[in-house]
Rosetta silent file (secondary structure, phi, psi, omega in degrees, C-alpha in Angstrom):
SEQUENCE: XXXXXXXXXXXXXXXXXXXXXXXXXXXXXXXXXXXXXXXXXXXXXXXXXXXXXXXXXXXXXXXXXXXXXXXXXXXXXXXXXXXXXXX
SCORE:     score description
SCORE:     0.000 S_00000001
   1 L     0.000  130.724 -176.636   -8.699   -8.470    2.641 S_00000001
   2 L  -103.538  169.770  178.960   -8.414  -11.629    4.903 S_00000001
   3 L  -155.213  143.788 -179.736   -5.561  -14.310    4.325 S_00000001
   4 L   -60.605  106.067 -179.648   -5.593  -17.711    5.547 S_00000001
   5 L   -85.945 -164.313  177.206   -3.828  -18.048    9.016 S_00000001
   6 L  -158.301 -168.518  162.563   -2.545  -20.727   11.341 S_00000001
   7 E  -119.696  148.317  157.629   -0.752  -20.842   14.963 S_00000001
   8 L   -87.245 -168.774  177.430    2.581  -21.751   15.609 S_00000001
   9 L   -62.788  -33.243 -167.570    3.251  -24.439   19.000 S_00000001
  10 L  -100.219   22.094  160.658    3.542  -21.158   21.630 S_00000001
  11 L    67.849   33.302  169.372   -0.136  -20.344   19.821 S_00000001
  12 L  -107.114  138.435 -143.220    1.160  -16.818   17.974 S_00000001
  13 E   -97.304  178.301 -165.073   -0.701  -16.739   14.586 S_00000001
  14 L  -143.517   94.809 -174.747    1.018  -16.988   11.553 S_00000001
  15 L   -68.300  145.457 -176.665   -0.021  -15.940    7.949 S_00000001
  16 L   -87.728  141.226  137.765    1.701  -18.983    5.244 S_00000001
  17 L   -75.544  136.290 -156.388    3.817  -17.333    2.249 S_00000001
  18 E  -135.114  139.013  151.257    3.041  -19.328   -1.289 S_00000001
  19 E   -86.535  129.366 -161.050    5.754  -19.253   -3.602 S_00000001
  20 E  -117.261  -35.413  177.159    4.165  -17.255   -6.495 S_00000001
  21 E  -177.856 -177.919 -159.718    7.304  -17.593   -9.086 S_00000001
  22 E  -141.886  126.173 -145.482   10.915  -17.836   -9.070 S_00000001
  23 L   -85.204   96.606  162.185   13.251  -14.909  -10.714 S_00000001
  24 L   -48.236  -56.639  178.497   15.067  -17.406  -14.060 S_00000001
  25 L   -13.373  -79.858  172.782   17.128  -14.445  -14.560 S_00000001
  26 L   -66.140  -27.000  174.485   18.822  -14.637  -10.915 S_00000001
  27 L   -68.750  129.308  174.422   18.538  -18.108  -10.363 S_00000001
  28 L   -87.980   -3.926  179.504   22.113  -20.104  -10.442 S_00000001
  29 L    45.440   65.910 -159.770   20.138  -23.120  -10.307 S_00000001
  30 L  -103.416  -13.146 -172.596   22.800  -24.188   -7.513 S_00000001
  31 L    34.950   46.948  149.743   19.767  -26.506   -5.731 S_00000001
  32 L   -50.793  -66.867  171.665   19.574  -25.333   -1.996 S_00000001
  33 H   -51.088  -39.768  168.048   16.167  -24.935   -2.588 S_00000001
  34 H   -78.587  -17.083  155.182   15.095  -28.065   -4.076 S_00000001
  35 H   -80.154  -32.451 -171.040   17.171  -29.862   -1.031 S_00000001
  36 H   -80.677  -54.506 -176.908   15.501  -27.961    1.356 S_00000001
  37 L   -68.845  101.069  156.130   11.763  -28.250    0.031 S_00000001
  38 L   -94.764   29.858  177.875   10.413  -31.341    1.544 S_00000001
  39 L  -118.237   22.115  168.092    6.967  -31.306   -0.419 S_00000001
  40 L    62.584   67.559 -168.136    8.054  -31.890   -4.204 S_00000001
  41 L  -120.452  -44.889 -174.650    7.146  -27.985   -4.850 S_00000001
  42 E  -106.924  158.392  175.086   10.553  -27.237   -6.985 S_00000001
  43 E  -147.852  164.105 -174.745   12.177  -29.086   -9.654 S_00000001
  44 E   -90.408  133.240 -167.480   15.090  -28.222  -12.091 S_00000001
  45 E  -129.584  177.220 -160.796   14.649  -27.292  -15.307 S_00000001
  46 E   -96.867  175.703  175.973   17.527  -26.970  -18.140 S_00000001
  47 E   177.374  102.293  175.780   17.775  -23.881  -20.717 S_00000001
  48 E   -64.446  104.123  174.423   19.885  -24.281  -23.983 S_00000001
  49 E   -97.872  115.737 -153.669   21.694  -21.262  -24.682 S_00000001
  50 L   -34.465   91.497  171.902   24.253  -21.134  -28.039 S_00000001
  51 L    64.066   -3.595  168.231   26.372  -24.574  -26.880 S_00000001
  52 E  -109.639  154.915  144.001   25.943  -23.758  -22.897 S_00000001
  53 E  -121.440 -175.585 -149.170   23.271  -24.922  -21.033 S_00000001
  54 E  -132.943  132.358  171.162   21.894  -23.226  -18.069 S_00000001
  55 E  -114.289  133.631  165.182   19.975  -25.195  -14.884 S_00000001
  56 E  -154.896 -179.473 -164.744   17.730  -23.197  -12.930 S_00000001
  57 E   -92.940  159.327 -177.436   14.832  -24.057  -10.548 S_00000001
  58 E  -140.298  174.051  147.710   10.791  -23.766  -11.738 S_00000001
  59 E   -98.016  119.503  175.195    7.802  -24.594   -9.816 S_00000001
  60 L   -92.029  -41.556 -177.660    6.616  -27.583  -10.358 S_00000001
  61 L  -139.775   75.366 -167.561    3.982  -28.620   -8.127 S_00000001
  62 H   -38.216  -56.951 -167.774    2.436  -25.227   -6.441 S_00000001
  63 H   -68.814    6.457  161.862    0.117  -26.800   -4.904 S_00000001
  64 H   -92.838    8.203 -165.964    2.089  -28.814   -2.487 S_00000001
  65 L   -70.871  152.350  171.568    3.494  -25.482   -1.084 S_00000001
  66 L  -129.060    7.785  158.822    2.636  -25.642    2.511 S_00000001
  67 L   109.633  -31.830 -175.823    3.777  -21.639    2.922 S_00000001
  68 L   -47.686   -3.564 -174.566    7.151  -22.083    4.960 S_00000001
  69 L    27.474   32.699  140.118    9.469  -20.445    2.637 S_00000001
  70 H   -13.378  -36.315 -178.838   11.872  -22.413    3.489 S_00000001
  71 H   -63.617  -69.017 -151.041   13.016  -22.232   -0.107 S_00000001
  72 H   -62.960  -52.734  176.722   13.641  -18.552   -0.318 S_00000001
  73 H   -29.946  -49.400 -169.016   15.655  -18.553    3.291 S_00000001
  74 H   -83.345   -3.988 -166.637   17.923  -20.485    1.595 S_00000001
  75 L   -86.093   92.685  176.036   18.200  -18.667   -1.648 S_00000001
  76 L   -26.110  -36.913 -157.154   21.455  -16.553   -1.999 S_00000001
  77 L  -117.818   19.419  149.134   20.499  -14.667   -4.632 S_00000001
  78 L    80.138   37.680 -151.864   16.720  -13.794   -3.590 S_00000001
  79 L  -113.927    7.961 -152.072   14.826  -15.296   -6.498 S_00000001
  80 E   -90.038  149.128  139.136   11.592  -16.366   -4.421 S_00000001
  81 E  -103.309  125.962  178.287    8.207  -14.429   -4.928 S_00000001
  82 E  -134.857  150.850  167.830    5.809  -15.584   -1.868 S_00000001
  83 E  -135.361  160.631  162.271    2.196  -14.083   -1.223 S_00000001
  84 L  -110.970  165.098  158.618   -0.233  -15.441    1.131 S_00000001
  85 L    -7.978   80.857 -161.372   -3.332  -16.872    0.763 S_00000001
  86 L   -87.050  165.212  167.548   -6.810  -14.913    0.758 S_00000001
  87 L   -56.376    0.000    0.000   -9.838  -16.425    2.579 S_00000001
């Protein structure tokens, strides 16, 4: 199975990580990740529960992911799924 590489700047290659889903469960919807993500990949979405509601993060626009997982680094509570890319 091949997966789409890159290089970093000192030229050592680098397979990209895709955010594949996001745990609702675990998510505090606390928005590290959505400050952090500068390619409009997460956005918050609301969840009515009997008189509380609940904020947690979705993916909204996958296809800006550019693989840095940037998100998930920041995520306290681990809620990232990332795969990379096949050829």
């Amino acid at each position: 199975m091949a997966y789409i590489t890159g290089l970093t700047k000192s030229k050592k290659e680098w397979t990209p990580q895709f955010i594949t889903s996001i745990d609702e469960e675990a998510c505090i919807g606390c928005g590290r990740c959505f400050k952090v993500c500068a390619h409009d990949v997460l956005n918050f979405e609301e969840l009515d529960e009997d008189d509380s509601a609940k904020m947690f993060m979705k993916v909204e626009n996958p296809g800006n992911c550019i693989g840095c997982q940037a998100c998930g680094r920041t995520c306290s509570k681990k809620c990232f799924t990332f795969a990379p890319v096949e050829a």
